[in-house]
MIKOL-894562 format. One record per residue (C-alpha): residue number from 1; y, z, x. Coordinates in steps of 0.001 Angstrom, whole numbers, plus 500000, padded with zeros to 6 digits. Layout:
N
kolnu, y, z, x
NUM, Y, Z, X
...
! end
This chain:
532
kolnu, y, z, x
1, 068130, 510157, 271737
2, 072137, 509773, 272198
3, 071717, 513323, 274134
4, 068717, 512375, 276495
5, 071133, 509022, 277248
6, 074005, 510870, 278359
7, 071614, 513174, 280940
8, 070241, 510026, 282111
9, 073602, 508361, 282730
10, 074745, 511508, 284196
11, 071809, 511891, 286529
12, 072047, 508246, 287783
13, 075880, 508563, 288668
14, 074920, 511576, 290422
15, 072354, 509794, 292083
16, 074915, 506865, 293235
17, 077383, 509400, 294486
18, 074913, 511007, 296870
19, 073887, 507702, 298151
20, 077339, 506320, 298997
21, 078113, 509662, 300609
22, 075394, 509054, 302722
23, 076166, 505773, 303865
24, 079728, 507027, 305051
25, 079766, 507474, 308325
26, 081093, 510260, 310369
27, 084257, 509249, 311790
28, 085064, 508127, 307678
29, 084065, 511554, 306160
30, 086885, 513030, 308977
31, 089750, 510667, 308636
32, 089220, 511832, 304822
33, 089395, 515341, 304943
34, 092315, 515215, 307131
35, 094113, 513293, 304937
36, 093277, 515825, 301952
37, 094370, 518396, 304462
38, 097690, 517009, 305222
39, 098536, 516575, 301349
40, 097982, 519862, 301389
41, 100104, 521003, 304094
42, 102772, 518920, 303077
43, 103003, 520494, 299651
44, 102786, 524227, 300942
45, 105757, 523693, 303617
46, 108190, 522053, 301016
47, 107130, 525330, 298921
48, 108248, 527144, 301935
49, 111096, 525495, 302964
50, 112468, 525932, 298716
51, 111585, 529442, 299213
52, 113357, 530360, 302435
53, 116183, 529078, 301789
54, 116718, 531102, 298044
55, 116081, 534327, 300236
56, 119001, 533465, 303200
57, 121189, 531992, 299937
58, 120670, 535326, 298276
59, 121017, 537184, 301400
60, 124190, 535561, 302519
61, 125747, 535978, 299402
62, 124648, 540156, 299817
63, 126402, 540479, 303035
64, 129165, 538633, 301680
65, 129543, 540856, 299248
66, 128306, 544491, 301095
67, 131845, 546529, 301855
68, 132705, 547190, 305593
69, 130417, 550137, 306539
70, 132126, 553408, 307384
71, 130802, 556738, 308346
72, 129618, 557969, 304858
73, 127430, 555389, 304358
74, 125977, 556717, 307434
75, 126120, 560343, 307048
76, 126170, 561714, 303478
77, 125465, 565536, 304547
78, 128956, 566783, 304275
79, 129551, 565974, 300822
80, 125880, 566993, 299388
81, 125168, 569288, 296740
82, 122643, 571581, 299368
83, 125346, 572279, 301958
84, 128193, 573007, 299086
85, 125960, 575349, 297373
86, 124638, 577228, 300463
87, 128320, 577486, 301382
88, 129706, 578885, 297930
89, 127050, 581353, 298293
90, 127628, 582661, 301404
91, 130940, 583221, 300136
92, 130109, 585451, 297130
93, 127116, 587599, 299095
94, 129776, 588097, 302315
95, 132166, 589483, 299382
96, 129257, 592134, 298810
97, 128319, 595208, 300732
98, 125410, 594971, 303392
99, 121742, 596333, 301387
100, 120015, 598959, 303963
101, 116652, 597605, 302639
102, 115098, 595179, 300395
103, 113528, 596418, 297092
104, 109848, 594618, 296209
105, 108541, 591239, 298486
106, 111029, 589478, 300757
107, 110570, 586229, 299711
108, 111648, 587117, 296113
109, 114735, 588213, 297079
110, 117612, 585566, 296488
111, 119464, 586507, 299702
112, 116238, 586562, 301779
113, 115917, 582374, 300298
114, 119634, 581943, 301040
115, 119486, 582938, 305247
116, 116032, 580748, 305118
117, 117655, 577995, 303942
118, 121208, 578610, 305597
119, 118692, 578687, 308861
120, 117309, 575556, 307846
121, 120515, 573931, 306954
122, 121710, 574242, 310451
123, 119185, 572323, 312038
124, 119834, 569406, 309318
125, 123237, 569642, 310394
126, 122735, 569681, 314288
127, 120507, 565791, 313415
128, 123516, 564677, 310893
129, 126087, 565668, 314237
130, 123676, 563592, 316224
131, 123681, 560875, 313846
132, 127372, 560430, 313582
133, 127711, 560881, 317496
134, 125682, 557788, 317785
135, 127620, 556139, 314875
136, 131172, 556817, 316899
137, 129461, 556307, 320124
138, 128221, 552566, 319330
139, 132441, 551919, 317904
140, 134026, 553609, 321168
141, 131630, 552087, 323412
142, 133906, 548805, 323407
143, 137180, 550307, 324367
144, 135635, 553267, 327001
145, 132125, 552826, 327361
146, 131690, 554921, 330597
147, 132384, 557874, 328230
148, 128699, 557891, 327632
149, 127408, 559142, 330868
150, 130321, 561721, 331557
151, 130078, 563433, 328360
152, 126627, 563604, 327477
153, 126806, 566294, 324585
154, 127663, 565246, 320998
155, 130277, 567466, 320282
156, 132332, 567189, 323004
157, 131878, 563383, 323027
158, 133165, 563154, 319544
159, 136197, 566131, 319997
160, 137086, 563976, 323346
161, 137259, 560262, 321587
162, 139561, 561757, 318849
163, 142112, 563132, 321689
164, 141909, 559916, 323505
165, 142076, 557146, 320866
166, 143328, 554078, 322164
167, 145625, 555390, 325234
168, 142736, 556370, 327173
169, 144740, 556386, 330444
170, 148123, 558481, 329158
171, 146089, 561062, 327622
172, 143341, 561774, 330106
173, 145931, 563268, 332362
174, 147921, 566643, 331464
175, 146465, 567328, 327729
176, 145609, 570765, 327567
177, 143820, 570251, 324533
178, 140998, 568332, 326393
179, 141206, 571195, 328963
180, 139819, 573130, 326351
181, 137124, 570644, 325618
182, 135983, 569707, 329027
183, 135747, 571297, 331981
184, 138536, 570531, 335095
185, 136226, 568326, 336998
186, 134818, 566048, 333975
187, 138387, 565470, 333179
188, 139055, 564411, 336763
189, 136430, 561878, 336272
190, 137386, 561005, 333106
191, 141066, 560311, 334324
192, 139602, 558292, 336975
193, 136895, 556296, 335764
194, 139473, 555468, 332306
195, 142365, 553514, 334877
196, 139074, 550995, 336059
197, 137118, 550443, 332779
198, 136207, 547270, 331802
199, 136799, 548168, 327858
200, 139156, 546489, 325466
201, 141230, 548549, 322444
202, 140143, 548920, 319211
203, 141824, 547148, 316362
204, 143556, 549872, 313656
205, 140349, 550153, 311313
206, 137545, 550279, 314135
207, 140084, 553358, 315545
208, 140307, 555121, 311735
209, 136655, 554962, 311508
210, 135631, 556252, 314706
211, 138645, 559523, 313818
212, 136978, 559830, 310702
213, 133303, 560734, 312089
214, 134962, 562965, 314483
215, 136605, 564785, 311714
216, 133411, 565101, 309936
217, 131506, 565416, 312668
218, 134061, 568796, 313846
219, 134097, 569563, 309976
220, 130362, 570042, 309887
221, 130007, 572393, 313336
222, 132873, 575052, 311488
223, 130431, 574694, 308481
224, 127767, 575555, 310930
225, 129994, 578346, 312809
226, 130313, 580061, 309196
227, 126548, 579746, 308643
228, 125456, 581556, 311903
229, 128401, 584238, 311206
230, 127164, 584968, 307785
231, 123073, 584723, 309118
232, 124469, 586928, 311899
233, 125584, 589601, 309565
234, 122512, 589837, 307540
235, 119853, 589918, 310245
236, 119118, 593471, 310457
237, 117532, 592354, 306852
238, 115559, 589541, 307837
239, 114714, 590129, 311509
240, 115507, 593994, 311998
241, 112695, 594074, 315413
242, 114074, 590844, 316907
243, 117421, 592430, 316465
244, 117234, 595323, 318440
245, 115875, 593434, 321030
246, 118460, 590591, 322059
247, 121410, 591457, 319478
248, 122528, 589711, 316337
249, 124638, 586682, 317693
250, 121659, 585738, 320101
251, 118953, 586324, 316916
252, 120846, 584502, 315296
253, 121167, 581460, 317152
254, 117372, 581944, 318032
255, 116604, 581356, 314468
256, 118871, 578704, 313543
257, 117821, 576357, 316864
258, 113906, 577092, 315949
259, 114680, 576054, 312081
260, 114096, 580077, 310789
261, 112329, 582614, 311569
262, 108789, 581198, 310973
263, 109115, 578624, 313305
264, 110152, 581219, 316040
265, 107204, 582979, 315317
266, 104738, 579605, 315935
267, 106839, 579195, 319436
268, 105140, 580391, 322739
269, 107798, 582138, 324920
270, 108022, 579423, 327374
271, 109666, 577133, 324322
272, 111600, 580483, 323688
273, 112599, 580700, 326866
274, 114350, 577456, 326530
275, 116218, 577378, 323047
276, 120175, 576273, 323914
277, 119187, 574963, 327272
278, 122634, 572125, 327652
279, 122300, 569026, 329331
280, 124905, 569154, 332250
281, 126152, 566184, 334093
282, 127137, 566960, 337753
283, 129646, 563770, 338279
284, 129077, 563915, 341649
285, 129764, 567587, 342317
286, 127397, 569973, 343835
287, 124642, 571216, 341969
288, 124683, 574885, 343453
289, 126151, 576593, 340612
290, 123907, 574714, 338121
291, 121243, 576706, 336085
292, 118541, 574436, 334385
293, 116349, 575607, 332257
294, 118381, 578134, 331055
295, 118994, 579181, 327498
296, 120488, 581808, 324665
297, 117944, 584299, 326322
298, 119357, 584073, 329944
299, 122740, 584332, 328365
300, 122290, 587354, 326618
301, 123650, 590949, 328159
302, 120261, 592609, 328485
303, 119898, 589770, 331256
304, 123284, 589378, 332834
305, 123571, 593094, 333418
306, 120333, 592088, 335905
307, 121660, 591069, 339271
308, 121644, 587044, 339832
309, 118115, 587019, 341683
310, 116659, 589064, 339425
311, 117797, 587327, 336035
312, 115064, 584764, 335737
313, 112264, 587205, 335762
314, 114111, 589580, 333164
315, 114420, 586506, 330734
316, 110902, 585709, 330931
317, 109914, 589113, 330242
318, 113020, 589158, 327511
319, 111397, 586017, 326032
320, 107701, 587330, 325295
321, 108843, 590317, 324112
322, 111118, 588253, 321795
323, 108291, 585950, 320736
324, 106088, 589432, 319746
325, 109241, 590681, 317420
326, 109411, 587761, 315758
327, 105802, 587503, 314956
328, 106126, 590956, 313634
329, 109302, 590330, 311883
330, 108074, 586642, 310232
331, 105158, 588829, 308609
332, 107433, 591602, 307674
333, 106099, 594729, 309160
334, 107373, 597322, 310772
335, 111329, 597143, 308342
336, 112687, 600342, 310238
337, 112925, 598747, 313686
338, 110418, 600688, 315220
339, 108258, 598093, 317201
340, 111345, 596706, 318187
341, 112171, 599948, 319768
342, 109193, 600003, 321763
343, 109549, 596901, 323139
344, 113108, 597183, 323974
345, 112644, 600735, 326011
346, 109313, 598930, 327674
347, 112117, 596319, 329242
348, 114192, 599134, 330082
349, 111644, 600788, 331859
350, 110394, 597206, 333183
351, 113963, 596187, 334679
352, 114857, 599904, 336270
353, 111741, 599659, 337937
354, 112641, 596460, 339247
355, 116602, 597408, 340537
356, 115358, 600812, 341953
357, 115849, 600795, 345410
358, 112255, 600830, 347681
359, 111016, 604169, 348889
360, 112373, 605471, 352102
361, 109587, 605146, 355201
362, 109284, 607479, 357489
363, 108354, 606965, 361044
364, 105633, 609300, 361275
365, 104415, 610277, 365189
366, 100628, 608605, 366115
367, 097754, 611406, 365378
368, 096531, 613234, 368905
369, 093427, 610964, 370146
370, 090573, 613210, 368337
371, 088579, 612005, 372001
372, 088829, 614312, 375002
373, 089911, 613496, 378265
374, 088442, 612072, 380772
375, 087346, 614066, 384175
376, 089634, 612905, 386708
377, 087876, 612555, 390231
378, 089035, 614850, 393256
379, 088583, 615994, 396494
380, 089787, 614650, 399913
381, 089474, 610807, 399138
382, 091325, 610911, 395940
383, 093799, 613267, 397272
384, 094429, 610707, 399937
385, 094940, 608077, 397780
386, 097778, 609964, 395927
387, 099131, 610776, 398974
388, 099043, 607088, 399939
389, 100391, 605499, 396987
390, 103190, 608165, 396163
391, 106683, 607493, 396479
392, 107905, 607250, 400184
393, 110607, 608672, 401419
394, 113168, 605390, 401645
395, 112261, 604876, 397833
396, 113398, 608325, 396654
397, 116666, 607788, 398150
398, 116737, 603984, 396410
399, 116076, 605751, 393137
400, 119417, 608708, 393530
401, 122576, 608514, 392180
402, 125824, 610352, 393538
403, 127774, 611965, 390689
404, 131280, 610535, 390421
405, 130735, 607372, 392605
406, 130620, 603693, 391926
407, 127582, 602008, 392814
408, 127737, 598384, 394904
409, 125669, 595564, 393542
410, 123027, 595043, 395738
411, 122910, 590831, 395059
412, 125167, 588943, 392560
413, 122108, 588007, 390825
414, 120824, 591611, 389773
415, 124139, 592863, 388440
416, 123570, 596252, 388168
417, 120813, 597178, 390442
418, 121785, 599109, 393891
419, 120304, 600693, 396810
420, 121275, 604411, 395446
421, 121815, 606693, 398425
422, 120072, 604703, 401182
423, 122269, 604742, 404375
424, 125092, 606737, 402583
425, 123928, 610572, 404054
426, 127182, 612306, 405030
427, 125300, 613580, 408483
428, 125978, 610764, 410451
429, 122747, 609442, 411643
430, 122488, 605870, 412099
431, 118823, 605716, 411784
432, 116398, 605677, 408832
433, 114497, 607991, 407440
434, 111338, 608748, 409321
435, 108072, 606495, 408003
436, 105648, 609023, 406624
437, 102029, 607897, 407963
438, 100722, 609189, 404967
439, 102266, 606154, 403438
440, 102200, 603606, 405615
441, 101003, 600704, 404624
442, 097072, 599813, 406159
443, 095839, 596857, 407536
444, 092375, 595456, 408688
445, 092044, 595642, 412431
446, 091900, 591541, 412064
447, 095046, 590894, 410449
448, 096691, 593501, 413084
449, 095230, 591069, 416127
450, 096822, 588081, 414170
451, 099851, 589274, 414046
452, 099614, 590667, 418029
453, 098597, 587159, 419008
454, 101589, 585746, 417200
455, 104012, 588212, 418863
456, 103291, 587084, 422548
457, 105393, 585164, 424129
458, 104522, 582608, 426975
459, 107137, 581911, 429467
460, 109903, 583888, 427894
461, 111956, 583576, 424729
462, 113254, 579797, 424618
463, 114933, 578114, 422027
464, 112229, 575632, 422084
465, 109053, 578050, 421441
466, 111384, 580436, 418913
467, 114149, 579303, 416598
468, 116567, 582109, 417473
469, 120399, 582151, 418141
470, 122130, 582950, 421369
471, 122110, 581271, 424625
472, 118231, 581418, 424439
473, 116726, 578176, 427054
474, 114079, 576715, 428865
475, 116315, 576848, 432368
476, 115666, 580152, 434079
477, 117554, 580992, 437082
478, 115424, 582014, 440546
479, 115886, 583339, 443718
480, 114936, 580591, 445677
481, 116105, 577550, 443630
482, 118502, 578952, 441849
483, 118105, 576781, 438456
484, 114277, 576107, 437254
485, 113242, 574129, 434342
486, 109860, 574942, 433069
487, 107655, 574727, 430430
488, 106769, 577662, 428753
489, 103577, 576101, 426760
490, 102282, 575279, 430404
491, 099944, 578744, 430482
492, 098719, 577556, 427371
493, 097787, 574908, 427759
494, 095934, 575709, 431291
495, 093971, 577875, 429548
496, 093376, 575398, 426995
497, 092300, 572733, 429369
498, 090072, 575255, 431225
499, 088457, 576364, 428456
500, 087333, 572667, 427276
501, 086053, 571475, 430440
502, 084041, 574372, 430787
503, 082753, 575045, 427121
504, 082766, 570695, 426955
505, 079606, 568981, 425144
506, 079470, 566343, 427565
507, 080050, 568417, 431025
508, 077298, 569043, 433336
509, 076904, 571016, 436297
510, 078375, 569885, 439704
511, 075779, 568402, 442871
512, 076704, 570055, 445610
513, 075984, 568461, 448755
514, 074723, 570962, 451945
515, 075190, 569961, 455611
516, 072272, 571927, 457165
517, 073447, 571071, 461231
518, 076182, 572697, 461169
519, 075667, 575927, 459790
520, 072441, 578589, 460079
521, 069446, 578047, 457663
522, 066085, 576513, 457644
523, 064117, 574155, 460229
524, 064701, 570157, 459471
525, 061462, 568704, 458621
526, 059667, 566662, 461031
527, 060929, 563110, 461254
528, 059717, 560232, 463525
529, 061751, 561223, 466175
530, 060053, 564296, 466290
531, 056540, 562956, 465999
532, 057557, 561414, 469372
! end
């Protein structure tokens, strides 16, 4: 019974709860919720706040107590176990003779591991040089930070801010130790654009730790120097084909850029092609004597021997053969050298072919026409014709030359063209050569009564009718009136007037009237007065 009370009170509290939630209206069930919500916010962001500010206490009191940062917490390369090791033995395997060949697998043997990871080790050291160039480069920045964009390589960057320092200006002009480092014209620049920087000096510890990442930095590149001279040494042993093909130093330095000799192999000869490629700022200057895209291939002697416009090709071809060797070498066939002998006396062959001079050509004489000649017509008419348009007389002497004589120009114009030995006959005759009628020139019988009808002259020669010189005029002197002025058109135009009244459209014929009294003819008909 005391069990089935408490489910009944239960139920019926239940029951009152539901109801009074029912009767709450909207707007009351949101004003509560929002204040749950905010009790709730207001508890998480003082949880917050207590939290945040434990973290920036703890913080705080971190950088407060982190040492200054130097170089070595930046780059820890230098003083590693890897590089010490692969140094110290370098040192004991140069102290031992040079092994003609490698007994059992490659990979097994310990010198074989040590130039794969002396190869790899220089590529870790090229990224630590690049990290502490960017280390040095963010600390010089505030005294020279032009230096940037006029030295754009690491190395140089760092050897140039430990010769400069502080004194910028005194010792960018006459150091011959950055002659060494830069080139004439980036140390012109340099001098210049260091007397109008903006920059400010660096205090005493800012300057120490910028020298000491250049001295690590320059410390790290002779470590790298001794790497390549030792990998150098040893690569008829690792890379015998790629050997023959470019030399040691430039296998070497192959290898070590790629990151060994696996990774060369994996490279397509256009990446080849380009391994030691330098960035080169121009300052201004002219960009003739600049060579992109040029690398340790176009550098080598089998190119430079090539003359300059042929030097491209020859490292292309220089690159795929180089690819092809060290594919052959990374899988270690062919130990004796011999593909690599193959390929180098196919570039031989490839690069006298391409500096041997062009064959000679020879101006050979046209073939005879294989067609026979034409018949030619004859007889009188085309004998007539020859006759007619061969060379007269007058031009023969034009075209002949007296030995021993200057000839006269015949115009100013024509310098060089005279009349030959026209007029200059030693026998004294004034007049030309006779005119040939075989050559005369022919004209139509109408042209020849054109010109006749423009050749007669009415009235005499005047002035007025001709345009000639002289005391040509229209007075003429007579017999009988001793001076006469006439007009010599007047026949002309007689005729002219004749001719159009007779030949007019509108004339008619003239009535002519008869007088029948007076002179002998016919009877008058009869009139009246004859009718009476």
């Amino acid at each position: 019974k005391i069990y089935k009370l408490h489910i009944y009170i239960l139920l019926h509290t239940v029951l009152i709860y539901y109801c009074v939630r029912q009767t709450m209206s909207l707007a009351d069930e949101l004003i509560a919720d929002l204040e749950e919500g905010g009790e709730d916010l207001e508890t998480i962001d003082e949880e917050d706040e207590n939290a945040i500010k434990d973290i920036t206490d703890d913080g705080i009191e971190a950088d407060l107590q982190h040492p200054t940062l130097t170089v070595k917490n930046v780059a820890k390369l230098k003083d590693s176990n890897d590089l010490r090791k692969i140094l110290e033995s370098i040192e004991e395997y140069s102290a031992k003779p040079k092994r003609s060949e490698v007994l059992g697998p490659v990979e097994a043997d310990p010198e074989y591991k040590l130039i794969v990871d002396a190869n790899n080790m220089t590529v870790e050291i090229d990224n630590e040089i690049s990290v502490i160039h960017q280390f040095t480069k963010d600390l010089y920045s505030k005294r020279f930070p032009e230096l940037e964009s006029l030295v754009p390589m690491p190395l140089e960057y760092i050897c140039t801010v430990k010769e400069l320092g502080n004194n910028i200006l005194e010792k960018s002009k006459n150091n011959e130790t950055l002659q060494d480092i830069l080139t004439p014209a980036t140390i012109m620049v340099v001098s210049v654009t260091a007397s109008t920087t903006q920059g400010t000096e660096l205090s005493d510890k800012e300057l120490a730790t910028s020298i000491e990442g250049c001295d690590m930095a320059i410390d790290l590149n002779k470590s790298k120097d001794r790497i390549f001279q030792y990998v150098e040494s040893r690569m008829t042993l690792i890379a015998p084909n790629l050997t023959i093909i470019v030399g040691a130093s430039i296998a070497a330095k192959l290898m070590g850029t790629a990151g060994g000799l696996t990774n060369l192999s994996k490279m397509p000869a256009c990446n080849v092609l380009l391994l030691g490629s330098q960035k080169k700022t121009l300052a201004g200057f002219s960009s003739t004597n600049i060579l992109p895209h040029t690398g340790f291939i176009y550098n080598s002697d089998l190119v430079q021997k090539m003359p300059p416009e042929m030097r491209r090709k020859t490292s292309r071809a220089v690159a795929a053969k180089c690819t092809l060797a060290s594919r052959v070498d990374s899988f270690h066939e062919s130990l004796d050298g011999s593909v690599g002998d193959r390929f180098r006396s196919e570039l031989d062959t490839k690069m006298d072919k391409m500096t041997e001079p062009p064959p000679v050509k020879f101006s050979k004489p046209l073939p005879a026409p294989i067609e026979q000649s034409k018949k030619k017509r004859g007889g009188r008419r085309a004998r007539k014709m020859k006759e007619r348009l061969g060379l007269t007389e007058l031009r023969k002497q034009a075209n002949r030359m007296n030995f021993g004589q200057i000839e006269d120009d015949a115009y100013q114009e024509d310098l060089g063209f005279s009349m030959g030995t026209m007029g200059k006959s030693s026998s004294g005759k004034i007049r030309g050569a006779p005119v040939d009628a075989k050559t005369k020139a022919r004209i139509s019988k109408t042209l020849q009564q054109k010109l006749s009808k423009q050749n007669q002259t009415w009235g005499g020669s005047t002035s007025v009718k001709k345009q000639v010189e002289g005391t040509a005029s229209s007075v003429a002197f007579t017999p009988l009136k001793n001076l006469e002025i006439f007009n010599p058109h007047a026949a002309e135009t007689k005729v002219q007037q004749t001719a159009q009244r007779y030949f007019s459209v509108t004339g008619s014929f003239m009535k002519v009237k008869r007088d029948y009294t007076t002179s002998m003819g016919p009877p008058a008909p009869p009139g009246p007065s004859t009718l009476k």
